[in-house]
VOLUMDREN-402610 format. One record per residue (C-alpha): residue number from 1; chain; x, y, z. Coordinates in pm, whole numbers, plus 50000, padded with zeros to 5 digits. Layout:
N
R num cadena    px    py    pz
R NUM      A     X     Y     Z
...
END
This chain:
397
R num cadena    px    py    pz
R   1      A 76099 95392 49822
R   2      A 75833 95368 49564
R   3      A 75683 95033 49518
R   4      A 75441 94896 49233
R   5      A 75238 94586 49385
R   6      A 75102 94360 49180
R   7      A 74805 94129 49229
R   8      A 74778 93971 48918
R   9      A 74472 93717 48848
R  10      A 74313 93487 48603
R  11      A 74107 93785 48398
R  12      A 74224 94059 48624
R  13      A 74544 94260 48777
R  14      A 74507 94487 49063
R  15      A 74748 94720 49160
R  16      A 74885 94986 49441
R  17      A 75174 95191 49395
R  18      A 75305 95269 49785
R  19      A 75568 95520 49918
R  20      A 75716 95299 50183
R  21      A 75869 95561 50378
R  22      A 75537 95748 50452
R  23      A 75379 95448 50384
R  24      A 75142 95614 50197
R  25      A 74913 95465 49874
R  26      A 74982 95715 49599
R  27      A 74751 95523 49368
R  28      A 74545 95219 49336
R  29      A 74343 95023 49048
R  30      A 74255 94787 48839
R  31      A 74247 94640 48520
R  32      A 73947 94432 48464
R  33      A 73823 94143 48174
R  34      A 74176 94105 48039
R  35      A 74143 93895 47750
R  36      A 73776 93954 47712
R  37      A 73575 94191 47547
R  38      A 73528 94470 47718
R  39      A 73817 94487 47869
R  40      A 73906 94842 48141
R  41      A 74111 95017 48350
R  42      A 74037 95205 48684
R  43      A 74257 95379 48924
R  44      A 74243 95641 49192
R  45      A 74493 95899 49339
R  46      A 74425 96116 49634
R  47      A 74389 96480 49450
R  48      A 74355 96309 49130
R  49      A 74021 96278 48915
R  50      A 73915 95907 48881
R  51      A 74043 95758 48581
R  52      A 73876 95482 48366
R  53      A 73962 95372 48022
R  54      A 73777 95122 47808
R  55      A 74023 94981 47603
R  56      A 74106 94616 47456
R  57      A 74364 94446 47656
R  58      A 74449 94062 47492
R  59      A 74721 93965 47781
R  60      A 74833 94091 48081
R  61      A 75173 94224 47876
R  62      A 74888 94498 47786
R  63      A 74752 94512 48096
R  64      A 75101 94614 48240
R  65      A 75110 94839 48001
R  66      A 74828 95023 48108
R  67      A 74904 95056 48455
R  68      A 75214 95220 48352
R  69      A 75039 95456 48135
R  70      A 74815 95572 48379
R  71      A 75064 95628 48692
R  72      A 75289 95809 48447
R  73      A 74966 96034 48266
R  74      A 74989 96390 48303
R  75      A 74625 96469 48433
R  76      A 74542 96181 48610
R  77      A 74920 95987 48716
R  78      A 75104 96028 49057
R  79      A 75446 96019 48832
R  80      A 75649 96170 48580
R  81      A 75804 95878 48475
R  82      A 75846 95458 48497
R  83      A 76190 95554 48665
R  84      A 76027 95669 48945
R  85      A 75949 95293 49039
R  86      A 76199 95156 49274
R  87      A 76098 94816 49218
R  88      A 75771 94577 49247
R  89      A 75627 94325 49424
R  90      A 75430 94065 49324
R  91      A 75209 93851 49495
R  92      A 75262 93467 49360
R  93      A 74985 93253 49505
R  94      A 75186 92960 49547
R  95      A 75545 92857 49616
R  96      A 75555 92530 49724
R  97      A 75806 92434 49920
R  98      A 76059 92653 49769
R  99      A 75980 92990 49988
R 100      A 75968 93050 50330
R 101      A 76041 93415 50281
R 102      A 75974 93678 50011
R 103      A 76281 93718 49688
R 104      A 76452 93872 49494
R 105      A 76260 93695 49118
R 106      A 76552 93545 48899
R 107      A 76546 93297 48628
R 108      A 76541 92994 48911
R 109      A 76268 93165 49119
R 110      A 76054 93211 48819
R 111      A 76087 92842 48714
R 112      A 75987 92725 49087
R 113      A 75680 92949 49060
R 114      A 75664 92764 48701
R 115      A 75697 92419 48871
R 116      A 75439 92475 49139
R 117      A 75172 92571 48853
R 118      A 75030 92203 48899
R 119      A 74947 92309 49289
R 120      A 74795 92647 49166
R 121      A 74645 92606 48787
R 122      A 74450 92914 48819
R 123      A 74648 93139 49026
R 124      A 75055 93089 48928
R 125      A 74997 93126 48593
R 126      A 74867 93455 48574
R 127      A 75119 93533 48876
R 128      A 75367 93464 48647
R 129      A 75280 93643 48320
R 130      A 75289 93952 48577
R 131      A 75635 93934 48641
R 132      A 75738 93860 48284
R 133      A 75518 94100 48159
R 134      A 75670 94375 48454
R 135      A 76027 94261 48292
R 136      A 75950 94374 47939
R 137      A 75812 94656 48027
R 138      A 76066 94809 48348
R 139      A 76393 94638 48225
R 140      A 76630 94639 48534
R 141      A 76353 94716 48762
R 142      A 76409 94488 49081
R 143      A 76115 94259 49098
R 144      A 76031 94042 49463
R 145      A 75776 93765 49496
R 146      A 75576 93770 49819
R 147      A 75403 93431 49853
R 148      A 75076 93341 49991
R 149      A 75225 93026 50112
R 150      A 75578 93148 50202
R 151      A 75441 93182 50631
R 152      A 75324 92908 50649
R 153      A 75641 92700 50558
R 154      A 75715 92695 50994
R 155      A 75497 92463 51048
R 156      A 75618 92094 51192
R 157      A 75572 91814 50990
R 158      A 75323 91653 51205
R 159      A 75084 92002 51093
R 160      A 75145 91970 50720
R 161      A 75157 91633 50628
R 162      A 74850 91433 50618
R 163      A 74794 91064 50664
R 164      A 74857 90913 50307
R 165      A 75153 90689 50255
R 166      A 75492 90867 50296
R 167      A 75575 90812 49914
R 168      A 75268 91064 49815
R 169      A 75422 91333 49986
R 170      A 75844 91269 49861
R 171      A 75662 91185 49515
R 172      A 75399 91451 49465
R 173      A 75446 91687 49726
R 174      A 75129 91642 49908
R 175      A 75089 91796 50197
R 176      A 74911 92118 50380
R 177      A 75058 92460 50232
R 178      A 74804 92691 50399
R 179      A 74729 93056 50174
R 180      A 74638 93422 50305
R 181      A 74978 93409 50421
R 182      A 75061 93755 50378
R 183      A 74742 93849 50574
R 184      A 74773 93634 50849
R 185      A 75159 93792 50888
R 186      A 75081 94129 50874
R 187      A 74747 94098 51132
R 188      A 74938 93900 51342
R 189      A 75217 94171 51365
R 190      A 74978 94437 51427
R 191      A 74836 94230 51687
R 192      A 75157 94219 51859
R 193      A 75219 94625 51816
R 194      A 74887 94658 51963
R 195      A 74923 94490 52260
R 196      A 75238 94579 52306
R 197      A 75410 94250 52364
R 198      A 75700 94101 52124
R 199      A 75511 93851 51868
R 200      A 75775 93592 52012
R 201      A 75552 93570 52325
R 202      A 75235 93569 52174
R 203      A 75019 93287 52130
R 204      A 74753 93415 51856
R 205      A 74471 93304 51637
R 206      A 74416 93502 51314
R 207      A 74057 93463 51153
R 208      A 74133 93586 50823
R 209      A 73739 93582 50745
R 210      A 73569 93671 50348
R 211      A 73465 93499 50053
R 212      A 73754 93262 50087
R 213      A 73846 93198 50471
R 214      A 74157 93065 50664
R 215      A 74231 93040 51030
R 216      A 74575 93010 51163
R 217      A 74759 92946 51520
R 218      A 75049 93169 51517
R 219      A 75280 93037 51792
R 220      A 75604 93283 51899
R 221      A 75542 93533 51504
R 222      A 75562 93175 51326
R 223      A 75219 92996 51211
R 224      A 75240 92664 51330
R 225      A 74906 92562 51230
R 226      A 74650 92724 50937
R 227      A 74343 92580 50834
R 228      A 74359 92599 50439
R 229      A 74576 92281 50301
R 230      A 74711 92135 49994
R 231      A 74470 92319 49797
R 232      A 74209 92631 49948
R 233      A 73915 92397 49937
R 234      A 74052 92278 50329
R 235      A 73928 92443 50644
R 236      A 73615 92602 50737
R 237      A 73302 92638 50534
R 238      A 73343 92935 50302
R 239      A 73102 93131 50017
R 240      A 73128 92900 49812
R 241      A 73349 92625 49886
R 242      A 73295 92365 50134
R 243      A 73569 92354 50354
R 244      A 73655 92012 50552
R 245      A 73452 91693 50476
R 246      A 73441 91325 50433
R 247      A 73713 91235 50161
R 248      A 73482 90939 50099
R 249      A 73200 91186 50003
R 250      A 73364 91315 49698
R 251      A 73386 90971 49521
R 252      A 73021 90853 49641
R 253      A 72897 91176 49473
R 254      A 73087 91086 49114
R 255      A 72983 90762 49151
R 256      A 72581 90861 49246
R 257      A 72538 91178 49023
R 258      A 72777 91049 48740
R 259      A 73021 91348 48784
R 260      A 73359 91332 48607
R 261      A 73671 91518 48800
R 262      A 73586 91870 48624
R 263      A 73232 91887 48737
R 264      A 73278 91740 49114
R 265      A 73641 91992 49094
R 266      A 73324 92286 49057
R 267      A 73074 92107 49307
R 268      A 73286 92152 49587
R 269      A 73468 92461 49486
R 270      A 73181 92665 49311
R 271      A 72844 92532 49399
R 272      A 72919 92437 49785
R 273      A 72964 92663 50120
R 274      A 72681 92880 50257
R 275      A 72600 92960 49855
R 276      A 72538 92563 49826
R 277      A 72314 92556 50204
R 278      A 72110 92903 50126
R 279      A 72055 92841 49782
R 280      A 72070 93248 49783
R 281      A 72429 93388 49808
R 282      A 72772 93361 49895
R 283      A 72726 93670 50018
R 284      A 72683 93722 50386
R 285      A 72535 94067 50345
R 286      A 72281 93863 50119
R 287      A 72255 93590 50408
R 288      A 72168 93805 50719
R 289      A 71959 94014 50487
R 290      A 71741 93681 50400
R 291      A 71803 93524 50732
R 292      A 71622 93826 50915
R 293      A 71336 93824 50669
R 294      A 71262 93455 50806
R 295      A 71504 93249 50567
R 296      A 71581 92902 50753
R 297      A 71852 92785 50512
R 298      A 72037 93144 50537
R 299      A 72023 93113 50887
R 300      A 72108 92720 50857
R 301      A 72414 92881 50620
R 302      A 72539 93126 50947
R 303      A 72523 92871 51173
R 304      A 72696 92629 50986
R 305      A 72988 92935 50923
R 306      A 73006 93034 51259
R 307      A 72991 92631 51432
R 308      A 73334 92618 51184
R 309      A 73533 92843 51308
R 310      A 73421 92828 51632
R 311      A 73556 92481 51592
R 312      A 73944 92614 51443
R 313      A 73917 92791 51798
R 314      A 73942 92531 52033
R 315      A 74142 92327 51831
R 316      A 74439 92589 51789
R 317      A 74426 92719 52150
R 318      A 74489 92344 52212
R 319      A 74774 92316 52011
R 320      A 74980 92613 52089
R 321      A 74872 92528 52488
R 322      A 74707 92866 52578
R 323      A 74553 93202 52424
R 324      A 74671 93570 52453
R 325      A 74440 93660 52123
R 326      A 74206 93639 51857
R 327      A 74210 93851 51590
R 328      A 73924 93925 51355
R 329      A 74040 94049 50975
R 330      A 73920 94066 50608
R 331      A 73573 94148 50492
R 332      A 73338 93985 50706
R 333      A 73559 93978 50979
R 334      A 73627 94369 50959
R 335      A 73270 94479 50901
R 336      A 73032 94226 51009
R 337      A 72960 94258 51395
R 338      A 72706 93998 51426
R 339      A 72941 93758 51271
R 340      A 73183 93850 51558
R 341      A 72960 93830 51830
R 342      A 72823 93508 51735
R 343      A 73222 93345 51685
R 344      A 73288 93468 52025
R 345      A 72980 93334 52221
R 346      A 73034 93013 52453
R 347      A 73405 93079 52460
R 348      A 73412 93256 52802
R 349      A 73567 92935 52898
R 350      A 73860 93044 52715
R 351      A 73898 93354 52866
R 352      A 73745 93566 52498
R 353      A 73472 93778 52614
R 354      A 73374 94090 52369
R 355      A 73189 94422 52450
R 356      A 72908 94450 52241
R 357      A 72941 94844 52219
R 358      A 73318 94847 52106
R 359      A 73193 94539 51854
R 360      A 72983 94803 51663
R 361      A 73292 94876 51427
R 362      A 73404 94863 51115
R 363      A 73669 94854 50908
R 364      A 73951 94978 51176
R 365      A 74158 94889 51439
R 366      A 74002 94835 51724
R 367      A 74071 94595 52092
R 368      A 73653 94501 52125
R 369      A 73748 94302 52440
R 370      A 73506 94301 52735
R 371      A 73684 94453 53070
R 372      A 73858 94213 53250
R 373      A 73907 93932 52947
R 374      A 74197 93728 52967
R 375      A 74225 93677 52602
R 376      A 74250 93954 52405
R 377      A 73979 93999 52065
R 378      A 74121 94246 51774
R 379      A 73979 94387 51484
R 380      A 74238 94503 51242
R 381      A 74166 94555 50892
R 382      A 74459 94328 50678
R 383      A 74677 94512 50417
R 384      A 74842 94246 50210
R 385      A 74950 94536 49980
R 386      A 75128 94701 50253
R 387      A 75270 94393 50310
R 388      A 75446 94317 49994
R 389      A 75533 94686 49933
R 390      A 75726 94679 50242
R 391      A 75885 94341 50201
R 392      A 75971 94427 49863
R 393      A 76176 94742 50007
R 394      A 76321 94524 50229
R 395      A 76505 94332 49973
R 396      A 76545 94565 49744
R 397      A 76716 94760 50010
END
């Protein structure tokens, strides 16, 4: 089957268009600065001449449009025409407590995604002009939403719900949700394929490991712990958010530098993380680049980073009661070997013990154990579009 996946953000939509079967990426872009001036369109298609078109794009209704105009061009497109698209699949950032599972979009999936817009202001929205805009444009074209949150929905209740008063979470639905489900799913699957064990008697950690980072314990193929929670501020320290702290801090800070919700909302999200502790980047490319060059806070920043996760370790091998992996996965945890190395040191306790010549990798598949480890440490590169492209055939099937 032929499957358009969406990804479809605030000022952005990015796009692959998969053959399933082969499982093979036809074509891939992106539309950038929708809404904006200056608004563009990029793709790429192996045999194909770049494309890139500068052209105004008010919504993402026009945005849609020009994705379909490009896959369907006759220099630079991979098809003839929009009935060559078997269906899409959208990612939706957040679906509550609706989803455990990718569907089929109706009228009463689209108003849950609608309803959960107060749990993901900048991220369902846009989700959800996607769809609607996919709709106008491919009438009768099956369309399946794949939710960040939909894998994490196996965990027990004493996981996801946090230590407020019962009627917070039956009145306003607070509670851990976890995101970068669709990442942790697929790694953790590959995970199993590589070591060729069913996922039902695996006990895993995924590092999902970037900009924005998550951790999860993944327990039998089912998460039953993750490190983001009722929002992606939770967990470790990321580029620039700041991950777990003192609720107590957040109000002493309002209260000390006068900051109303909007502005402490952008401290912790915006200004914080290793970007906040380097005062140079949220980079980490930026980081190690500054930190070798005798930068204390950039070094300060890595520390911090790595102390974090290190941290998500112990914990989750604790919880699931034993470890047959760790797996390493999105940009910095694909690419950056020092990162690695420095996660994995002092945990020869735990039976993780990496060889520093297989570490030297990046961007592929790749078991960088040490001989004789009991515990098991992958690289594999995620591939969320894969995911949803193959979920979405699923269904549609």
């Amino acid at each position: 089957m032929k499957i358009l996946v969406i990804n479809a953000g605030s000022s952005s939509l990015k796009y692959q268009f998969i053959e399933t079967d082969s499982k093979q990426v036809l074509a891939k872009g992106q539309c950038e600065r929708i809404g904006i001036e200056g608004s563009k369109i990029t793709q790429r298609a192996p045999e194909k001449a770049d494309y890139e078109l500068v052209s105004p794009m008010k919504d993402h209704s026009d945005a849609i449009k020009m994705v379909l105009d490009a896959l369907t061009d006759k220099e630079y497109g991979v098809i003839m025409s929009m009935d060559e698209i078997d269906a899409v699949g959208h990612r939706v950032v957040h679906g509550g407590e609706y989803f455990a599972d990718s569907v089929l979009i109706d009228e009463k999936v689209k108003k849950a995604i609608e309803d959960c817009i107060d749990l993901a202001p900048l991220h369902n929205p846009p989700n959800l002009i996607g769809i609607e805009a996919c709709e106008k444009a491919m009438p009768g074209t099956p369309q399946v939403g794949v939710f960040d949150t939909a894998f994490h929905q196996t965990m027990p209740a004493e996981a996801y719900l946090y230590p407020l008063p019962y009627e917070m979470y039956t009145k306003h639905k607070i509670r851990k949700y976890g995101f970068h489900g669709t990442s942790h799913k697929y790694v953790a699957g590959r995970a199993a394929a590589m070591l060729g064990k069913p996922a039902e008697e695996l006990k895993i950690i995924t590092l999902h490991l970037g900009n924005g980072s998550s951790i999860t314990a993944v327990d039998g193929g089912k998460s039953v712990d993750t490190s983001m929670g009722f929002t992606p501020l939770a967990g470790v320290m990321m580029g620039t958010r700041c991950g777990q702290l003192d609720p107590a801090i957040v109000t002493y800070l309002m209260d000390k530098e006068n900051l109303d919700i909007k502005q402490v909302n952008d401290l912790l999200n915006k200004q914080s993380g290793v970007f906040g502790i380097s005062g140079v980047s949220s980079d980490f490319r930026d980081l190690e680049k500054a930190a070798a060059e005798g930068n204390e806070r950039a070094q300060l920043a890595l520390d911090m980073f790595v102390y974090s996760v290190k941290r998500y370790i112990g914990l989750y091998a604790t919880v699931m009661g034993g470890l047959d992996a760790i797996v390493f996965t999105a940009g910095i945890g694909e690419n950056t070997a020092t990162i690695r190395k420095a996660i994995v040191e002092g945990q020869e306790f735990l039976g993780i013990s990496i060889d520093d010549e297989k570490n030297q990798i990046r961007g592929k598949e790749c078991d960088i154990s040490a001989e004789g480890a009991r515990v098991r440490t992958l690289v594999i590169p995620t591939d969320e579009e894969m995911m949803i492209a193959m979920d979405t055939a699923k269904l549609v099937k």
